[in-house]
N, C-alpha and C positions, 0 to 999 in steps of 0.2 A: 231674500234678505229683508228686515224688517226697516222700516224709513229710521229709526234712529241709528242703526246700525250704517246705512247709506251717508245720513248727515256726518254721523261720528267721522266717517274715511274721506267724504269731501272737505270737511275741516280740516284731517291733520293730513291731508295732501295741499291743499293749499297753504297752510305753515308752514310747510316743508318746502314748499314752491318760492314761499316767501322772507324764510328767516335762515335757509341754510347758504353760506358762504362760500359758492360755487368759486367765486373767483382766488379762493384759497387753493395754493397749488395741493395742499395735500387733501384737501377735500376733492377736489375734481380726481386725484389719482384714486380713492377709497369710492367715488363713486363711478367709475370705469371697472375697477375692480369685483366690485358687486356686481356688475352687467356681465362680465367675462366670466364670473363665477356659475351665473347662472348659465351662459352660453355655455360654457364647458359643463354641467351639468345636464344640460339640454341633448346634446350630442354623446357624452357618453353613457348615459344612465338611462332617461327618459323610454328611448328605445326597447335598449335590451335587460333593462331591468324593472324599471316601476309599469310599465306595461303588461307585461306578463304576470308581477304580482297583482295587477288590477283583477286579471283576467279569473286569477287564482280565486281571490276575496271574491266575487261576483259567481265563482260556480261554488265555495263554500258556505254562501250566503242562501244560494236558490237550491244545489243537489244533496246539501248533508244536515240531513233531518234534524228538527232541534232536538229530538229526545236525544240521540247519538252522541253530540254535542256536550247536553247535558249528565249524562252517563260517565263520561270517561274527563271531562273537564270542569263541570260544574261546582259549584263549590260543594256538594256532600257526594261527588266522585269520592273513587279510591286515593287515598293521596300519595301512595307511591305510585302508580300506575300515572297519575297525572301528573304529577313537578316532575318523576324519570321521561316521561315522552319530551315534555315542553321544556327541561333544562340541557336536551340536550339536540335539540331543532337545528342550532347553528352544524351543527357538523355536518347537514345537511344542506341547507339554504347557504349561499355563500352572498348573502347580501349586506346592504347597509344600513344605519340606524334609519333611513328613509323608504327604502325601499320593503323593510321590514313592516312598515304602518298601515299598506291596504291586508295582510294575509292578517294582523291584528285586529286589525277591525273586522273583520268577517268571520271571526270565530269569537272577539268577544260582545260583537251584535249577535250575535247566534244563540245565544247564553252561557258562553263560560265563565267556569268563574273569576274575581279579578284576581286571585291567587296565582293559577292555571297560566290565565292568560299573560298578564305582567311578566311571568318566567320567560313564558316562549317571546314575547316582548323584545327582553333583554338580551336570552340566550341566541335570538337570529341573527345579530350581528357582532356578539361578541364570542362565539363558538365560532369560530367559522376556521375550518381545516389549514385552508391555503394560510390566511393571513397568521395564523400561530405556527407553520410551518416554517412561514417566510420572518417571523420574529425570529423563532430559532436559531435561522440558518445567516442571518444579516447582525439581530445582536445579541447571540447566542443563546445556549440550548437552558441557561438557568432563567431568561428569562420569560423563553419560551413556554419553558414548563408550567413556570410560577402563573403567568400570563391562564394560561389553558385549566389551570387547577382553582383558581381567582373566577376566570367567567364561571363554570360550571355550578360552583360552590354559590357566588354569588345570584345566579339563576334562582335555584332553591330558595336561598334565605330572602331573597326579595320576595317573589313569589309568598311566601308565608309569611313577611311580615304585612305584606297588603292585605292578605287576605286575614290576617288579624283584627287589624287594623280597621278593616271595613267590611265586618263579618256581618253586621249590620243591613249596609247596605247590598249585600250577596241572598241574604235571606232575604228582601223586602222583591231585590230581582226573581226569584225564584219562587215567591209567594206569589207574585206575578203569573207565574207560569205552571202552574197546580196541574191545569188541564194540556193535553200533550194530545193532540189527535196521532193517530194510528198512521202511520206512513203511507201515504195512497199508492195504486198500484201505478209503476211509472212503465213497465216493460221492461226493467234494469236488473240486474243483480247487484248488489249492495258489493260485488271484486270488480262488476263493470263501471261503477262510479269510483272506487278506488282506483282503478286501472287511468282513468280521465282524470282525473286531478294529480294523480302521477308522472303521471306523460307534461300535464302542465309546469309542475314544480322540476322535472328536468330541460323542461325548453327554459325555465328561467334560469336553472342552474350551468346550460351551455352559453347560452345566450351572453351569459353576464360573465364567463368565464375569465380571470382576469390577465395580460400579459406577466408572462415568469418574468423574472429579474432578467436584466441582460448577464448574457453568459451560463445563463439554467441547461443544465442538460437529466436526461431521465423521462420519467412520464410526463409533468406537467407539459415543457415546452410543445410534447408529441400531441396532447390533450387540445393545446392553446391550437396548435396547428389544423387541427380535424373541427374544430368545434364548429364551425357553420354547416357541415358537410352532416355531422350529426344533427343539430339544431332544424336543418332541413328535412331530412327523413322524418324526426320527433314531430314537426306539423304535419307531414302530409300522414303520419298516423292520425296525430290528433282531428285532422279535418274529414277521416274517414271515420274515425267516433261518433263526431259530430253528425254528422248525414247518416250514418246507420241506426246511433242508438236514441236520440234525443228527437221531439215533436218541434213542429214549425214554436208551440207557444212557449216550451223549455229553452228553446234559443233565444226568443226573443226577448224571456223572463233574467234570461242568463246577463243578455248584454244590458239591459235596462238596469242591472242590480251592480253593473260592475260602472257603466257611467255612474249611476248615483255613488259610489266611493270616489269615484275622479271628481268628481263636482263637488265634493266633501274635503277630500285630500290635497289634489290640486295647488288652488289658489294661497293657501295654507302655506303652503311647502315651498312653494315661489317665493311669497313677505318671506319667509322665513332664510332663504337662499339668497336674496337680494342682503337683506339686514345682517348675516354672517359675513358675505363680500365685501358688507363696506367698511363693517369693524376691522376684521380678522384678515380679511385679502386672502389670496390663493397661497397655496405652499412657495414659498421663494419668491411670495409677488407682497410684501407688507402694504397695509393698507392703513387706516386711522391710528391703530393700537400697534406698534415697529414690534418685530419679532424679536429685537434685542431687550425690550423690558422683558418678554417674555422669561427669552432664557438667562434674565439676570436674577430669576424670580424664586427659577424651580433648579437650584445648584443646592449640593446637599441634601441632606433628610429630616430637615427640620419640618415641625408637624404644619407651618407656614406653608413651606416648599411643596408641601405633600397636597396641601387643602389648595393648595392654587393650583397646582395642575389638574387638581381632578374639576377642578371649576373651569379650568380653562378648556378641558377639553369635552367636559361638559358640552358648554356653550359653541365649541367647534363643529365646521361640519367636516365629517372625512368619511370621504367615499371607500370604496370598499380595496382593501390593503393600502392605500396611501398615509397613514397613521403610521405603516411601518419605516419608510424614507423620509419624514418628518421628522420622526423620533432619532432618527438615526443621525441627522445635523444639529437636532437640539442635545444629543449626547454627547455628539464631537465640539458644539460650545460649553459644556460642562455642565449639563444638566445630571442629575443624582439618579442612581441606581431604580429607587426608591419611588421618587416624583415620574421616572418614567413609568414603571410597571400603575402607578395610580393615573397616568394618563390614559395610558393602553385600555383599563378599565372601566374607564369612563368615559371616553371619547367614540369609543366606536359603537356602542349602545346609547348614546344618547344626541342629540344636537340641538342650535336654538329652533328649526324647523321642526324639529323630531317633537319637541317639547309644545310646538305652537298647532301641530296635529293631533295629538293624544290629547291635547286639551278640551279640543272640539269634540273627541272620541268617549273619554270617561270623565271629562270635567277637569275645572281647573283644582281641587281640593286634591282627586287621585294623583294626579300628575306632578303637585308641587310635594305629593309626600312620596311618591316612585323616586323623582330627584335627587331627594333629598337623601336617600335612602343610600343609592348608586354613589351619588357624591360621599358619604361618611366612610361606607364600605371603601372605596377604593382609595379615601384616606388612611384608612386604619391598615388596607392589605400592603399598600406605600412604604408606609413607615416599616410593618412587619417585614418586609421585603430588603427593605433599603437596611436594618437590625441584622438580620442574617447574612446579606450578603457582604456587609462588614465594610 
């Protein structure tokens, strides 16, 4: 970290030490809030989800060659071959807009392009099977659908308008990288490193696997119930990979690549988890900002209604399916048709952590026109939404 950078955080830690108004009851409840947030994110996430993606980002970074990379993702990739893989990632990864930012950053370190990458970005937490299942079947199947037809689409059109947008800076990246050495000889088949990073992306995808609603019956609850029994076999593969096909120096290259993303990610993602806490509070826990401004905000489908919820959930963090029992009390206080489906859309792809990582990732110019972008679209799907469904 550089000494101005250090001075800047002892400053406004000392500000903060010194001008905020602990003895305020509603300040001390919005700063326990922020602590509890993150402890509850500690305990359920940390684990079994940003872990695994580290692990993920860390062997995409060291085992999947940049020419590969730049072939099928780069920005003079094929572009249906590229935005169809990466718009539709989420039905795969059932993770959260947090959890999503180490496998982003190790393929758009790698050289993707920011088109490419921005989609799969969006698409990993806003495709995600369970949690458009579980809109369906909680508040109902229109706006499940709309919900599911909204991320995918929106995937795509992000994706290409960044890479519009900053076609610029895509060529200058790739200008960069002219020369491509030849894949050295690892001892590997190019279906044995698929095979491993495979195996990784379902230990995350058991791992994280999330309780069915109470009262679920069918596969998921059967799923929810076996998942550690799988999640265990899936390492003791994965660690016979490891020992069989990879050198002492590929492991060590591997972990080396996957701390430097947690020492990147990290720290980030904590400010950012504290400073949601203390605004926003937990679901059913209000904190600075009462949940009833909230839903006094977003009734109706005024183009207001619409642009605030997507802002608001913007700025939210929600872990993975919790947007859907959120939504489901801000509906039953008369939240619009409309402002929810623009919540849905915008809250699970993006958060103020998610925002304060990708910053650090592709800059604060990408990042503030990514937002901006997620934010309009889920305005404008809002309104078309909240129109039709009358």
């Amino acid at each position: 970290m550089k000494e101005r950078y250090k001075i800047i955080l002892i400053t406004v830690i000392f500000l903060a030490a010194y001008f905020i108004p602990w003895g305020s009851e509603i300040i001390r409840k919005s700063g326990l809030e922020a602590f509890l947030m993150l402890q509850e994110y500690a305990r359920e996430h940390v684990l079994t989800c940003l872990i695994p993606a580290f692990f993920i980002a860390g062997a995409i970074s060291v085992f999947v060659s940049q020419a590969s990379v730049l072939k099928y993702f780069g920005s003079k990739a094929n572009k249906i071959l590229s935005y169809s893989v990466a718009s539709i990632s989420g039905t795969v990864l059932a993770v959260c807009s947090c959890t999503v930012l180490p496998l982003f950053a190790g393929i758009y370190t790698r050289g993707a392009g920011i088109g490419p990458a921005t989609a799969f970005l969006y698409s990993g937490p806003a495709i995600n099977v369970l949690a458009i299942v579980l809109t369906a079947r909680i508040l109902g199947w229109q706006l499940g659908l709309a919900r599911a037809l909204g991320a995918v689409l929106f995937a795509i059109i992000t994706g290409l308008l960044m890479a519009f947008f900053f076609r610029k800076d895509d060529a200058e990246r790739e200008a960069g990288q002219i020369y491509l050495p030849d894949e050295e000889a690892k001892g590997r088949t190019l279906t044995q490193d698929a095979m491993f990073i495979f195996t990784m992306v379902l230990i995350l995808i058991f791992a994280a696997f999330a309780r069915p609603a109470e009262g679920s019956t069918g596969i998921w609850p059967f799923i929810f119930s076996i998942k550690w029994y799988i999640t265990i076999v899936l390492l003791a593969v994965l660690g016979f990979m490891i020992k069989q096909w990879f050198v002492k120096d590929e492991r060590v290259n591997w972990v080396e690549s996957t701390w430097g993303f947690m020492k990147q990610i990290l720290p980030l993602l904590g400010a950012g988890v504290l400073v949601a806490g203390f605004m926003l509070g937990r679901p059913g826990h209000p904190a600075l900002i009462p949940e009833h401004y909230i839903e006094s905000l977003v009734g109706g489908n005024s183009l207001w209604a619409n642009l605030f919820a997507s802002v608001a959930g913007a700025l939210m963090y929600f872990a993975t399916l919790t947007e859907v029992p959120i939504l489901q009390g801000l509906i039953g206080a008369g939240m619009g048709k409309g402002p929810a489906l623009a919540l849905l859309l915008a809250g699970p792809a993006l958060s103020l952590p998610n925002m304060l990582v990708i910053g650090g990732i592709m800059g604060a110019k990408k990042t503030a026109v990514f937002c901006v972008i997620i934010v309009v679209l889920s305005t404008i799907a809002g309104m078309t939404y909240g129109w039709i469904s009358g």
